[in-house]
Every structure is written in structure tokens, then in C-alpha cells.
C-alpha positions as CSV (number, residue, x, y, z in Angstrom):
1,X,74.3,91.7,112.5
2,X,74.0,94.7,110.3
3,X,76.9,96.6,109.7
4,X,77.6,99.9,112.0
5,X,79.5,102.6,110.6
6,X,79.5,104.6,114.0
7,X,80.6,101.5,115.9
8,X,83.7,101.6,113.4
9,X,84.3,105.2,114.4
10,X,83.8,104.8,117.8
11,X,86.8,101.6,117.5
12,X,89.0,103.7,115.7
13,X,88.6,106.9,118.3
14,X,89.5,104.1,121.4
15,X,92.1,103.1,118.6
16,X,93.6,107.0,119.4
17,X,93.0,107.0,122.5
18,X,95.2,104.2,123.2
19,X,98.2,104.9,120.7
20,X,98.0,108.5,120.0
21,X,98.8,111.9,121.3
22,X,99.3,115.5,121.0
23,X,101.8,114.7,118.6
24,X,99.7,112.3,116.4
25,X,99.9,108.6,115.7
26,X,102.7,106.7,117.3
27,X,102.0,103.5,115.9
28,X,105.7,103.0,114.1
29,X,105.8,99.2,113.3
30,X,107.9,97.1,115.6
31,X,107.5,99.5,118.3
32,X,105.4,98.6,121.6
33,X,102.7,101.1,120.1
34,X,102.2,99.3,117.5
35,X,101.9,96.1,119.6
36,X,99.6,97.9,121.5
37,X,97.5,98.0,118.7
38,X,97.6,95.0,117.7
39,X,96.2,94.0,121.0
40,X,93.2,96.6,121.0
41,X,92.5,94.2,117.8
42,X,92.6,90.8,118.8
43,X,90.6,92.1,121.8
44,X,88.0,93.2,119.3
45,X,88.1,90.6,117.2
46,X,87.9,88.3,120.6
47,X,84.4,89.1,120.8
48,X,83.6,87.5,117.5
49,X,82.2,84.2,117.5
50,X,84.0,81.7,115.1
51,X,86.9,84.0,114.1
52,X,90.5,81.9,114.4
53,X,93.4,84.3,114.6
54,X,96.9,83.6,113.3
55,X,100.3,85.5,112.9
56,X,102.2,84.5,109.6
57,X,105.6,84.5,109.1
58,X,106.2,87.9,108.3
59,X,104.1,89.3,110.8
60,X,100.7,89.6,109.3
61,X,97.8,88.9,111.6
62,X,95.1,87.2,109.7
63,X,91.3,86.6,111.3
64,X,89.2,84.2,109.6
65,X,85.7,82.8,109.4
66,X,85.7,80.0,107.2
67,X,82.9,79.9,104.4
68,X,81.4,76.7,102.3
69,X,84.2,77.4,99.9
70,X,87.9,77.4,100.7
71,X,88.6,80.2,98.4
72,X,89.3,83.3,100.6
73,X,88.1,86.6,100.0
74,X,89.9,89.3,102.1
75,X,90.0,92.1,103.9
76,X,92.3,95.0,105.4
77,X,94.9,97.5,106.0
78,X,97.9,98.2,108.3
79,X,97.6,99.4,111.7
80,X,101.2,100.9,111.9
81,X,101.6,104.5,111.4
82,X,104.4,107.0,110.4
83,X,105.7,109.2,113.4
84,X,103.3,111.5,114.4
85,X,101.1,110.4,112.1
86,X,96.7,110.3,111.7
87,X,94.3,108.5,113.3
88,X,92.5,107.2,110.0
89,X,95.6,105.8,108.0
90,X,95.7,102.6,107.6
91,X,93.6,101.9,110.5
92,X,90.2,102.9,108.5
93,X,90.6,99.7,106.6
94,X,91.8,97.3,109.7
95,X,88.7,98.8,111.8
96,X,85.8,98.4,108.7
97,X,87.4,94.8,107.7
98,X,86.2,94.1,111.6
99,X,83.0,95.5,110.9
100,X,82.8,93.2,107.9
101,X,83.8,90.5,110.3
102,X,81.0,91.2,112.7
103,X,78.5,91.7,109.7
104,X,79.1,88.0,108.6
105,X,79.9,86.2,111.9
106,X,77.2,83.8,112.7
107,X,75.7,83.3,109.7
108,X,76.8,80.9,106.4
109,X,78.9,82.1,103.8
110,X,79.9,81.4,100.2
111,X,83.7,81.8,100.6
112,X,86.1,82.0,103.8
113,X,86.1,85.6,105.0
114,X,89.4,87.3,106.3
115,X,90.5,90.3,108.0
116,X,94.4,91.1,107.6
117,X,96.4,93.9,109.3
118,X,99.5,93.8,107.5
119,X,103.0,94.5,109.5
120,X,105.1,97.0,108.2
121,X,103.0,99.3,105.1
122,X,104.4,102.3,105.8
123,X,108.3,101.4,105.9
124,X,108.7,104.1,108.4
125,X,111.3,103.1,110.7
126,X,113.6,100.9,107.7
127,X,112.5,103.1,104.7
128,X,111.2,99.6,103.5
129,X,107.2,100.4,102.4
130,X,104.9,97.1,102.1
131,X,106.9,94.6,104.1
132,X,104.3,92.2,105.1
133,X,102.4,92.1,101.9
134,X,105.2,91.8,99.5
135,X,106.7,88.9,101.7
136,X,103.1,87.6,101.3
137,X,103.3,88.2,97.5
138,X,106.6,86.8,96.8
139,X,108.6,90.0,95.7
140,X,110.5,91.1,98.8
141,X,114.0,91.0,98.9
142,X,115.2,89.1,101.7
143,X,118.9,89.7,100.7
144,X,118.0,93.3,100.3
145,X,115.8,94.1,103.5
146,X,118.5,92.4,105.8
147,X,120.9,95.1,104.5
148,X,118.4,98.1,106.3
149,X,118.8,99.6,109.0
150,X,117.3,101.7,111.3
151,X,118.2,105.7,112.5
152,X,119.8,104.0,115.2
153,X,122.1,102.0,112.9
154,X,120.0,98.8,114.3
155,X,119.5,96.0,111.5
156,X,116.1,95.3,110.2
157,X,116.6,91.3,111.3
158,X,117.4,92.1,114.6
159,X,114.3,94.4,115.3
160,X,111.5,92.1,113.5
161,X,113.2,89.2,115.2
162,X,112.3,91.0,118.4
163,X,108.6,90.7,117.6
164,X,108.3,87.0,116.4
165,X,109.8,86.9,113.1
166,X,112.7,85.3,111.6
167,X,113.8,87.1,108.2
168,X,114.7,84.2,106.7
169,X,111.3,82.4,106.7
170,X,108.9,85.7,105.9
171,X,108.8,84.3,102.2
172,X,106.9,81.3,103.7
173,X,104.1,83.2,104.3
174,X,103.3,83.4,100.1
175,X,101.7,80.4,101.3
176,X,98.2,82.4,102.2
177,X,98.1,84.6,98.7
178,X,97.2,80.7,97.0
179,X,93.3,80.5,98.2
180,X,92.9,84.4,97.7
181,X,90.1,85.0,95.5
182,X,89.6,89.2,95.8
183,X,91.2,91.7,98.0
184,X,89.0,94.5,99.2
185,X,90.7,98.0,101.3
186,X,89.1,100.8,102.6
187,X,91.2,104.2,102.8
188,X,91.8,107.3,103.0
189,X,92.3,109.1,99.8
190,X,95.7,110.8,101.8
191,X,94.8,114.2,98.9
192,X,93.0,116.6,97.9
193,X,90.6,115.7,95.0
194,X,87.4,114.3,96.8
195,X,87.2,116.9,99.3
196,X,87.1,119.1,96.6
197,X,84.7,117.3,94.4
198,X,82.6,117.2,97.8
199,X,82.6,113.5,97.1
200,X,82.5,111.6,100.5
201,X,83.7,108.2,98.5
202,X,85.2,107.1,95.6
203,X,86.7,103.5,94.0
204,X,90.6,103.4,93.2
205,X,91.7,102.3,89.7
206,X,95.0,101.2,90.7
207,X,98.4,102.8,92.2
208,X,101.3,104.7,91.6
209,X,104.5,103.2,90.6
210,X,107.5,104.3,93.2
211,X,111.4,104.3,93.1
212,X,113.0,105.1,96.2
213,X,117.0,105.9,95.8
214,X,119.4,107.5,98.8
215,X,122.0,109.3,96.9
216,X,125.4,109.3,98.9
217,X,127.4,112.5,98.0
218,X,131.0,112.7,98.8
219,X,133.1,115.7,99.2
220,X,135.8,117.0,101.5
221,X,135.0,118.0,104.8
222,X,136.9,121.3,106.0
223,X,136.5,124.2,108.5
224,X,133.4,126.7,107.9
225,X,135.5,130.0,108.5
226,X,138.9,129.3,106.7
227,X,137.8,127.3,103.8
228,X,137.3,130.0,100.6
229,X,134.3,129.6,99.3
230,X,135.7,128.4,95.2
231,X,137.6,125.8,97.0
232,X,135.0,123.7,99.2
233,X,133.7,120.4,98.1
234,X,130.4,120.6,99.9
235,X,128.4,117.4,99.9
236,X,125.4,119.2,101.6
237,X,125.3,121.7,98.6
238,X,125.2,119.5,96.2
239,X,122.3,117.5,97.5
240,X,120.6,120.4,97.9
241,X,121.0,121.5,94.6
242,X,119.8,117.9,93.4
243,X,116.8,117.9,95.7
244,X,115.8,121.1,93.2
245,X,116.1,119.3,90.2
246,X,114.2,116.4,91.5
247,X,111.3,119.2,92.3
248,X,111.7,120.4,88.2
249,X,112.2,116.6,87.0
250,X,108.8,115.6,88.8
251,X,107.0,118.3,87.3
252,X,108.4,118.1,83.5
253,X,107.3,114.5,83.3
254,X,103.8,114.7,85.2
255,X,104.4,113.0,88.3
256,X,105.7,113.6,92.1
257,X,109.0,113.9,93.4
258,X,109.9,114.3,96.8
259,X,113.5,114.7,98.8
260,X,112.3,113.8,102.0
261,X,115.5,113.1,104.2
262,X,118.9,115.0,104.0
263,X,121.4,113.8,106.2
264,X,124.9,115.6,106.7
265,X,128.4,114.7,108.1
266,X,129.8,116.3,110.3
267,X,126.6,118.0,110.6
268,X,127.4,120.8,112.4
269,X,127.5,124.4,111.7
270,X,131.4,125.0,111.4
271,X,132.1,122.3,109.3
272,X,131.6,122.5,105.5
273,X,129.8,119.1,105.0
274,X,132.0,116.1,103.7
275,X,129.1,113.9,102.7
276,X,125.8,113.8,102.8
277,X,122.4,111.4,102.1
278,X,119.5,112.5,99.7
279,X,116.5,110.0,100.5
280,X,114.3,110.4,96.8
281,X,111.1,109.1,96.0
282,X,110.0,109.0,92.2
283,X,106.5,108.4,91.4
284,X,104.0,108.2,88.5
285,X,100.9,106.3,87.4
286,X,102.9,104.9,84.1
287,X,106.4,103.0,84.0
288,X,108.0,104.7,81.3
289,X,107.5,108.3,82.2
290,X,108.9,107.3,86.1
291,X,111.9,105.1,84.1
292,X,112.5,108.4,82.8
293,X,112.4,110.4,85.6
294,X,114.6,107.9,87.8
295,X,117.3,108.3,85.2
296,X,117.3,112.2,84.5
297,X,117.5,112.7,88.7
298,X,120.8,110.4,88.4
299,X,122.0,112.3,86.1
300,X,121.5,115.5,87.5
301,X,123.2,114.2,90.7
302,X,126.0,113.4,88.7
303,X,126.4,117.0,87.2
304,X,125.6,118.8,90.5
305,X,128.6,116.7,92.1
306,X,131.0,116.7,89.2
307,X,130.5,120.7,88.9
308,X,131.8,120.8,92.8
309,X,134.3,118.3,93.2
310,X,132.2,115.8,94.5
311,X,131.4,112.0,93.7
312,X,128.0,110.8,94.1
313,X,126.3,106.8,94.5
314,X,122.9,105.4,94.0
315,X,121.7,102.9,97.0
316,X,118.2,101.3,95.4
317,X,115.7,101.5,98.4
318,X,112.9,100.1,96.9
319,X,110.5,100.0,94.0
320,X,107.1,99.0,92.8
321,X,106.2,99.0,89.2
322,X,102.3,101.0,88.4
323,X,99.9,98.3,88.9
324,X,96.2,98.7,88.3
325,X,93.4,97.1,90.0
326,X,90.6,94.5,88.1
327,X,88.4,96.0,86.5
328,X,85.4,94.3,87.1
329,X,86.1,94.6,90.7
330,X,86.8,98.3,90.1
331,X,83.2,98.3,88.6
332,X,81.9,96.5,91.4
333,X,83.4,99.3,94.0
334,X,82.2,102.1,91.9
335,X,78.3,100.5,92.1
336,X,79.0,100.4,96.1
337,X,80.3,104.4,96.2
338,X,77.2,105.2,94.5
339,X,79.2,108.4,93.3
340,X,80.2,107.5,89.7
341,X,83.9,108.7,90.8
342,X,87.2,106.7,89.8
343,X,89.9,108.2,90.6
344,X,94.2,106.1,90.7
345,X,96.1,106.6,94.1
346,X,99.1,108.4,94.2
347,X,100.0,106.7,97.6
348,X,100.9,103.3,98.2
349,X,99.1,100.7,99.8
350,X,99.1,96.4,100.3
351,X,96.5,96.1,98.4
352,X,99.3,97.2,95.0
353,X,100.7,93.7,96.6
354,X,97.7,91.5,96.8
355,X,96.8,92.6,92.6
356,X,100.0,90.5,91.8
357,X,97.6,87.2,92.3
358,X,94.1,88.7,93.2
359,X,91.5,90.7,91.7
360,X,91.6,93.5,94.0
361,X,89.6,96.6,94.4
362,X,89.6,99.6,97.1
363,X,87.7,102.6,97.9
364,X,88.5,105.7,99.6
365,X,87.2,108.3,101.7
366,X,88.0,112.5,101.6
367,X,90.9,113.5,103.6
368,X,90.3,117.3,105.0
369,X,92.6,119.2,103.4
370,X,94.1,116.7,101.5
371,X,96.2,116.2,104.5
372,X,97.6,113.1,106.0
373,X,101.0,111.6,107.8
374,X,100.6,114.5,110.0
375,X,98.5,115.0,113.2
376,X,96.1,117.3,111.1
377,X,94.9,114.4,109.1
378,X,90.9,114.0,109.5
379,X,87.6,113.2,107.6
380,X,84.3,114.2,108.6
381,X,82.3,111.7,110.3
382,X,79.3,111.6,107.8
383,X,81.9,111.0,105.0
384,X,83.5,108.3,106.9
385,X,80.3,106.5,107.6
386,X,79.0,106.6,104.1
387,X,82.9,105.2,102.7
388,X,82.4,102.4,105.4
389,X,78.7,101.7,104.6
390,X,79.7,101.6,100.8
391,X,82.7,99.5,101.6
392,X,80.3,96.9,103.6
393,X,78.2,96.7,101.2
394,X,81.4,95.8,98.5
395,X,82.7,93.3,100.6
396,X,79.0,91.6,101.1
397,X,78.7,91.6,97.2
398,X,82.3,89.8,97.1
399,X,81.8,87.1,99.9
400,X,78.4,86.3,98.3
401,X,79.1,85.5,94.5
């Protein structure tokens, strides 16, 4: 069967359907959306002859057709979404690696093809990013993960236990990374830059490193109306005034800085706040420059809190070094794009994982207006079936040598 880009448009529309709204994607992982999902999947992928399909122990859903060779090449994305998030995300990749699937079912291949969705990429719900695929790599922190929790105060163990998976054995699942012989993902770029190339696809070089702190500040709560203004010790202030210099940090060293959640106690508008959460996330294409700007945003949280009577502490989220793809893989996706455009991702995605133990390679498609992890996110349809047709035609080059 030849490969069908509308077929993979018309799967991720139903996709939509199913576990979108008004509001966007709702595909949060561990949620019944998600499981939903999953479902719309293995239905799919039911329709495949010779495809065996398996949950690992962190969640991942792998769907295989085994080749001559035992070596594996795979496949992939996530299906799980942010709240309120696109259709394409994540779901591009999962919905062209079962094109792939159908392209190859029937017929005899070199290597053992797979298809993974991996659980949890987005980290939306525990603040966690890349849960299944850096179980599957070896570097998640079991210790570390069973310490999140959710907005609800529930602990990450609890709520994966709930779909099938037991914390402590998620590590057993490194078991499938030893057979791996090249990891292939299809995406959306999630900015600005092909769009406005007019590019509809492009090959990836390699990703962003991230660090993801929440700064806890500490002050002394009081009342908003008899309080004088040189004697609070406001906690939300002092964020705020941190969340600036993260802005002016990001941009000094060359890379991206975002305060994305701020969080205040009491929280309430007559009530100077008596502490308060900063979620940052640091990123930047080279290790030293983001070392650099990690340790500069501590320090100015120190200052801002120290100026105003506060204290201030560092919780370590998470954190992925830069890691760049192979190059002769890279090479091989820029051949398939046919646009002579290599361009490194900002955002993060398994396949930063998978390039631990794999030569690994992605493309990506335009995102309209740069936008994405909003309902607005869209690409149009001719770009999308020329980044699926280029990505087919990777992923047939792959299986075959």
C-alpha cells in the first residue's frame, strides 16, 4: 500500500473530533481523553494485518511488524496534549507513524518496524516533560517524579498507577531502547520560521537544552489596606519582579525564558501575598550559555527577595542538556524534505530521548502563525501532506538499508 497523506489528515480530523472542542485539545495525559485516544489508535492500528500491540511499563504503547532483522527502527510521537491545546501536536507524528505502518504492512522488510505513542511528552498535568521516553532512556528520576504532584495536590504515583503503571518499575521499560537502530518523528515546527520561509518542510538538527526551576518566595502575609506600603514583605512582588529579569536574562544570552505559572498565598485581593511560586523555564541550543542563564535568574531572585524582606528557594523541576541529532540521519531527512532547510528546535520532543542511544532524525511541518499549545494552532493541508509524504518516504529509506 502506498502511503496516503490525506488518509493521515482525515485520521487526525476524527482524532479532533473525538478529543477536542471549542476550547482546543483535551488530551491531558492520564486523563480519560487521552485514553480516549489511545483507543481511536489501537482501533486504527487494529486494522493492520501483522501489527502486535503492547503497553510498556511506563506507559508507552508500542505497535510492531517484525522485519528479517531484529534491529528496530521506530516511529512516533505523543498523543497527549496540553489543555486546550492543537489538533496537530504530537498527534502529526502518532497519525504518519501509522501511515508508515500501513505503507509496510504486508510486505517483507529489512528491520522490525515500530510505531510508538509515548505517555506523558508534554508534562502538562505534573510539570514533568518527556516522561515515557526518558523512563525508556534511562534518565528519569524515579525518586524525583514521585515527589510531583498535581494542581490538585494528587501525587504523580497515584495518578499513573490509575492507568496501569507502577512507578517503581517504569525504568524496566529501557529494555526496548536495546534493539533501536534509528528513531524517526514527524512534527510540527510549534514557530514561526518556515511559515515565513514559505517552506512547507524542513529536517531538525537537534533540540534545545531546558531547565525548569519553581522558585518559592517567602514573605509576610498582612492586610492590603492597613499595611504601609515601605513595610510589606510581598512575595507576589518579588516574583514578579523576577519574572522581568528572567525576560532581560533570556534575551542578553540569546535564548528563551519564560515565567509561565505564578501562584499566590493567600491569593486574594486584601491580602498582601505571604508567598508565592514562579514556574521558570530556561532554554538555549548550547549548555554553557543556558548554565549561565540558570545561574544569573537565581541570582536575581535572590536580590529581588533580599531588597524586600523576603527569602527565596530553588525546587529543580527538570532538565535536559542540548542534544543534537545524527548527522547522517539529519542528511538523510533533509534529501526527503527536498527543501535544502535545516533548521534546531526550540521545543522539546522524545525524540531529544531516543538520540541518547539511537541515531535519530525528525522533520517538521509550518505552523500558521507560528502558533501552537493554543486552539489557534494549524497548518495548511497541502503543507501537511507534503511533510507527511517527505516523512514516508524517510522512514522507507530507514527500514530499507
Amino acid at each position: 500500500m502506498s502511503p496516503d497523506p490525506r488518509r493521515v489528515i482525515a485520521d487526525l480530523r476524527e482524532l479532533d473530533r473525538r478529543t477536542g472542542g471549542p476550547g482546543g485539545a483535551r488530551r491531558v495525559c492520564w486523563t480519560p481523553v487521552w485514553e480516549e485516544a489511545r483507543r481511536f489508535l489501537r482501533e486504527r492500528l487494529d486494522e493492520i494485518v501483522g501489527v502486535t500491540v503492547e503497553l510498556d511499563e511506563a506507559g508507552n504503547l508500542w505497535a510492531t511488524l517484525p522485519g528479517e532483522r531484529g534491529e528496530v527502527v521506530a516511529v512516533g510521537s505523543h498523543l497527549d496534549s496540553v489543555p486546550n491545546g492543537g489538533w496537530l501536536d504530537g498527534a502529526l507524528g502518532v497519525m504518519t507513524g501509522l501511515e508508515v505502518l500501513r505503507a509496510h504492512a504486508g510486505g517483507r522488510r529489512r528491520s522490525t518496524l515500530t510505531l510508538v505513542d509515548w505517555a506523558d511528552e508534554e508534562g502538562a498535568r505534573f510539570g514533568r516533560s518527556l516522561f515515557g521516553s526518558s523512563a525508556v532512556a534511562g534518565t528519569l528520576d524515579v525518586d524525583e517524579a514521585r515527589a510531583l504532584r498535581d494542581a490538585e495536590g494528587r501525587p504523580l504515583p497515584e495518578v499513573v498507577a490509575d492507568h496501569g503503571v507502577d512507578l517503581d518499575r517504569v525504568l524496566e521499560a529501557g529494555r526496548r531502547r536495546e534493539r533501536l537502530a534509528a528513531y524517526l518523528e514527524l512534527h510540527i515546527e510549534q514557530g514561526p520560521v518556515l511559515e515565513r520561509e514559505g517552506l512547507p518542510v524542513a529536517a531538525v538538527s537537534g533540540t534545545f537544552g531546558v531547565e525548569r526551576h519553581r522558585l518559592v518566595f517567602s514573605g509576610q502575609a498582612s492586610h492590603a489596606g492597613t499595611t504601609p506600603m515601605e513595610l510589606r514583605h510581598d512575595a507576589g512582588l518579588t516574583a514578579s519582579i523576577t519574572a522581568l529579569t528572567v525576560e532581560a536574562i533570556a534575551r542578553r544570552n540569546g535564548g528563551v525564558g519564560t515565567t509561565g505559572a505564578l501562584r499566590l498565598d493567600p491569593g486574594i485581593p486584601t491580602a498582601v501575598p505571604g508567598r508565592a511560586e514562579l514556574l521558570v523555564d530556561l532554554r538555549h541550543g548550547q549548555a554553557e550559555p543556558l548554565a549561565r542563564m540558570l545561574a544569573e535568574v537565581l541570582a536575581a531572585a535572590e536580590r529581588a527577595a533580599e531588597e524586600r524582606g523576603c527569602t527565596v528557594g530553588a525546587e529543580h523541576v527538570w532538565s535536559i542538556e542540548p542534544i543534537p541529532f545524527d548527522p547522517g540521519l539529519v542528511a538523510a531527512a533533509e534529501e526527503a524534505a527536498r527543501t535544502g532547510r535545516t533548521l534546531p528546535s526550540g521545543a522539546l520532543h522524545d525524540a531529544a530521548e531516543m538520540a541518547r542511544h539511537a541515531p535519530t532524525a525528525m522533520l517538521f511541518a509550518p505552523s500558521t502563525g507560528g502558533i501552537s499549545h493554543a486552539k489557534e494552532e494549524d497548518t495548511p493541508e497541502p503543507d501537511l501532506e507534503r511533510a507527511i509524504a517527505a516523512f514516508c518516504r524517510l522512514a522507507e529509506k530507514v527500514v530499507a538499508s
